[in-house]
N, C-alpha and C positions, 0 to 999 in steps of 0.2 A: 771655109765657112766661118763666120762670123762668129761669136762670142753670143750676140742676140742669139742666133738660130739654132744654134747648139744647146745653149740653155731649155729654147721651147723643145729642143727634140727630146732630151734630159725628160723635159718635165711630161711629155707624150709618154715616153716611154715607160717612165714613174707610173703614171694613171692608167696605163696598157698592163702594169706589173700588176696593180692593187687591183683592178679588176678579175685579171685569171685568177688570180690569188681567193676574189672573193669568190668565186665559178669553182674553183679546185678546194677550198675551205667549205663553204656553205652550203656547193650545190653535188661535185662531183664524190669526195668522201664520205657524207653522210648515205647517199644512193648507195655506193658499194658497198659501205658496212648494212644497211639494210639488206640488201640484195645476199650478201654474203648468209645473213644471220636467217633470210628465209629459205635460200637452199640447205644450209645447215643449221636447224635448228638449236639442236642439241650447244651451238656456241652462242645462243641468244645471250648469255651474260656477258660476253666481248663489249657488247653493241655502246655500251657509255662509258666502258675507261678508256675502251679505244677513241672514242668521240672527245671526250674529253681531254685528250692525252695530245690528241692530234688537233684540236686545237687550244693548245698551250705552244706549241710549235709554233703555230701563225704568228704569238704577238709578236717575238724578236724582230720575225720578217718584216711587219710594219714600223717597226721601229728603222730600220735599215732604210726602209722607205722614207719616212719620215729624213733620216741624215742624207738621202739624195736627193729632197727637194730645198732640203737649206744646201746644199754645195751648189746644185743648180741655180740657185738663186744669186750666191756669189758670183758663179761664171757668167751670169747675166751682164753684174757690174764692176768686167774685169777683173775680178778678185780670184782666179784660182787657186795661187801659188803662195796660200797663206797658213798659216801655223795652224789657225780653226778648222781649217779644210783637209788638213795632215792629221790634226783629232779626230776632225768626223772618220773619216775614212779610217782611223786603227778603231774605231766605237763601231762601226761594219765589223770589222774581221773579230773583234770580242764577242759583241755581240752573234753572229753568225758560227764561229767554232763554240761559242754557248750552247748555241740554239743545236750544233752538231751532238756535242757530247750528251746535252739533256736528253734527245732523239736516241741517241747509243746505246744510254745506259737504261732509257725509261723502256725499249726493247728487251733488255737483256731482265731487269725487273719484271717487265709482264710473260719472260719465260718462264723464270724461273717460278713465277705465279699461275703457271699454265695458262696464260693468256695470250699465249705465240707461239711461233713454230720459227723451229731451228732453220731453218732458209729464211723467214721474213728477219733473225736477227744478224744471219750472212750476209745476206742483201742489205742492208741498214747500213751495217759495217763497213762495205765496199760504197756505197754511199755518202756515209758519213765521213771518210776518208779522203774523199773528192772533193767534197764543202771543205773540209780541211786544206788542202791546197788550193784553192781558192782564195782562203784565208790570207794563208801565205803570201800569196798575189797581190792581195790589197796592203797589204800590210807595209809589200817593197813599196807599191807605188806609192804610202802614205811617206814613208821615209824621202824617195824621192820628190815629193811634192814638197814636203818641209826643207830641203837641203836648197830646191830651187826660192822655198820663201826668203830665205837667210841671203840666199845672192838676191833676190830681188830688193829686199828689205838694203843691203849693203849699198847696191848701186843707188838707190833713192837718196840713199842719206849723201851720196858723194855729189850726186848732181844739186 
């Protein structure tokens, strides 16, 4: 596959992301903490730090978004294997174990504020744990991506 076509898949699948995002942000969380706060009342004060809380979570992920439509646009003009592109990509994995540990700890914060339950901050945990290695992931492939820029950069200068 070409360079072109991989780019437009990149960038499909970018505008495929920020939309569920905006569906699971806008449309689906807010219904469940509704729904939530009308079968149980009694935790109608959840309803806006959780709202609130969850999304402060979203803007990293568009950010992330955002650093996958500039690499895409590089791999558009053969530019993958470049220093900017080995940034972007460790500003994902900062950005993203950010976005993990804010999620971790703003959990462990609305326990201890009784604004959670001790399984929603387990489940966070084994969560947040997984976006972590994920991190991890990006992080070899930004190192790899940089080590191939340095040989690309090398071989240019030689021819």
């Amino acid at each position: 596959m070409s360079n072109q076509k991989l780019s437009v898949l990149l960038k499909i699948i970018i505008v495929i992301m920020a939309l569920l995002g905006v569906g699971a942000y806008g449309v689906v969380l807010p219904w469940s903490l509704s729904t939530f706060v009308e079968q149980y009342p009694e935790f109608s004060y959840y309803f806006y730090p959780w709202l609130i809380f969850v999304f402060v979570t979203a803007v990293p992920l568009y950010v992330i978004l955002g650093l996958g439509w500039k690499v895409s646009g590089e791999m558009k003009h053969d530019m993958l294997f470049t220093k900017s592109n080995a940034k972007s990509l460790r500003l994902v994995a900062l950005f993203l174990s950010g976005d993990a540990v804010f999620f971790f700890v703003g959990n462990i914060v609305y326990w201890l504020i009784s604004l959670n339950f001790p399984g929603v901050v387990i489940a966070s945990f084994v969560f947040c744990v997984f976006v972590v290695l994920i991190c991890g992931a990006v992080w070899i492939l930004a190192d790899m991506i940089d080590k191939a820029s340095a040989i690309r950069e090398e071989n240019e200068s030689i021819i």
